[in-house]
N, C-alpha and C positions, 0 to 999 in steps of 0.2 A: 747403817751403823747405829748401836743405842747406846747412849751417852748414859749417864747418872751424874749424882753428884759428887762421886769421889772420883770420877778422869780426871786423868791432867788436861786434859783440853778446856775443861772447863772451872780447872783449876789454876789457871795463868802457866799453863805449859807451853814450850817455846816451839816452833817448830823444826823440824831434823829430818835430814836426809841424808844414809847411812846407804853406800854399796853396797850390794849385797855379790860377792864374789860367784862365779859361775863353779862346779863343777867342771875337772879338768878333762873330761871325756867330754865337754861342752864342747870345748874346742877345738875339736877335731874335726866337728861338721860344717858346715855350713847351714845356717838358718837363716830364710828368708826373714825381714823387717813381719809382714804381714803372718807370718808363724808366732814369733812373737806376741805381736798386739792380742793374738786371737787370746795365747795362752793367758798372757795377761789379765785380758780381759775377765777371761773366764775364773782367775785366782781371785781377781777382786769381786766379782761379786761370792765367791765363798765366803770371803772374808765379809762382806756386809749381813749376810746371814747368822751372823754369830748375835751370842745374846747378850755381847757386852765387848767393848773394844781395849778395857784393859786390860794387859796384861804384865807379870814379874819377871823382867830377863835379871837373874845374876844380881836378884833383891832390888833392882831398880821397878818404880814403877811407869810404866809408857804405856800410850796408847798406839795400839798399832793401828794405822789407818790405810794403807795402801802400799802396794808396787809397783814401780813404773820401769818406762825403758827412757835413757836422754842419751843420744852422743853414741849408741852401743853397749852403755850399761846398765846394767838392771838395780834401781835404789830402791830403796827401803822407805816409805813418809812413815814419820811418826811424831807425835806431841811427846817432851822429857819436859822435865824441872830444869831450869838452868843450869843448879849446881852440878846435875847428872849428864850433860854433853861430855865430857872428858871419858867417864869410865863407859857409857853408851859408846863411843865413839872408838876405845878402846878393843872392843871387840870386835869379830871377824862374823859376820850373817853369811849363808850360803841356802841353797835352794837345796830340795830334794824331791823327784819325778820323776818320770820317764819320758825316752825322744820314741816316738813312733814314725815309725819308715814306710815312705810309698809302697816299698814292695822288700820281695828279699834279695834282690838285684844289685840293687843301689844302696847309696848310704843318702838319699835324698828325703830330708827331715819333712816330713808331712803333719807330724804335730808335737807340741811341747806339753805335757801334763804337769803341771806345776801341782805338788801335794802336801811341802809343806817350806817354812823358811823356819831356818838351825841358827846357832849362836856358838860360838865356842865355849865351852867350859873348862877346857884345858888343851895344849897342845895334840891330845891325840882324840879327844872326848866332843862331840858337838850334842846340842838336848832342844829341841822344840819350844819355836817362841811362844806358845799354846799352852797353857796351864791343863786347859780341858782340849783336848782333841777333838772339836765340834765342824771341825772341815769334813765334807761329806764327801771329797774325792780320794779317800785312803785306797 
């Protein structure tokens, strides 16, 4: 991850952890814990390739630092300004990927491609936390 000196992280930003809602075709599968982690794993380091971890949701400015799984849910880390946890927290985050299947048999999830995380901009409207598209699993 490369910092400068306009992050909030290194600008007394607070720390936030924001769900990020699954897709409702998520739910229908089954996903192993260890399908998860991999995908995970694999989002976060796209996201450390990036040439800069701020970025503008909805004129806010945050740093986006990571995804995690706790408990079953998939969170959002990010560094906000204090004043901005309400309207940050206000919105609705969601994933966008695709599930890849053992076979064509089954509906048995063999992996999660995680390609990008959304924000709401309006009840029907969702826009990419990524100012610049620098994720290289499109």
């Amino acid at each position: 991850m490369k910092f400068n000196s306009q992050s909030v992280t290194l600008n007394r930003g607070v720390n936030l952890k924001v769900d990020v809602v699954l897709p409702p075709i998520l739910e229908t599968y089954v996903i192993p814990e260890e399908v998860w982690s991999v995908s995970i794993d694999e989002f976060n380091k796209e996201l450390d390739q990036r040439s800069q971890v701020s970025e503008i949701i909805k004129g806010i400015k945050v740093d986006v630092l990571r995804i995690h799984r706790s408990m079953g849910n998939v969170l959002l880390w990010m560094m906000v300004k204090e004043h901005d946890i309400d309207m940050i927290n206000a919105l609705t985050f969601t994933l966008r990927g695709k599930v890849v299947f053992e076979d064509d048999k089954t509906n048995k999830v063999e992996r999660v491609l995680i390609k990008d995380l959304l924000y709401s901009v309006s009840d029907t409207e969702t826009k990419s936390i990524f100012k610049k598209k620098e994720l290289t699993n499109s």
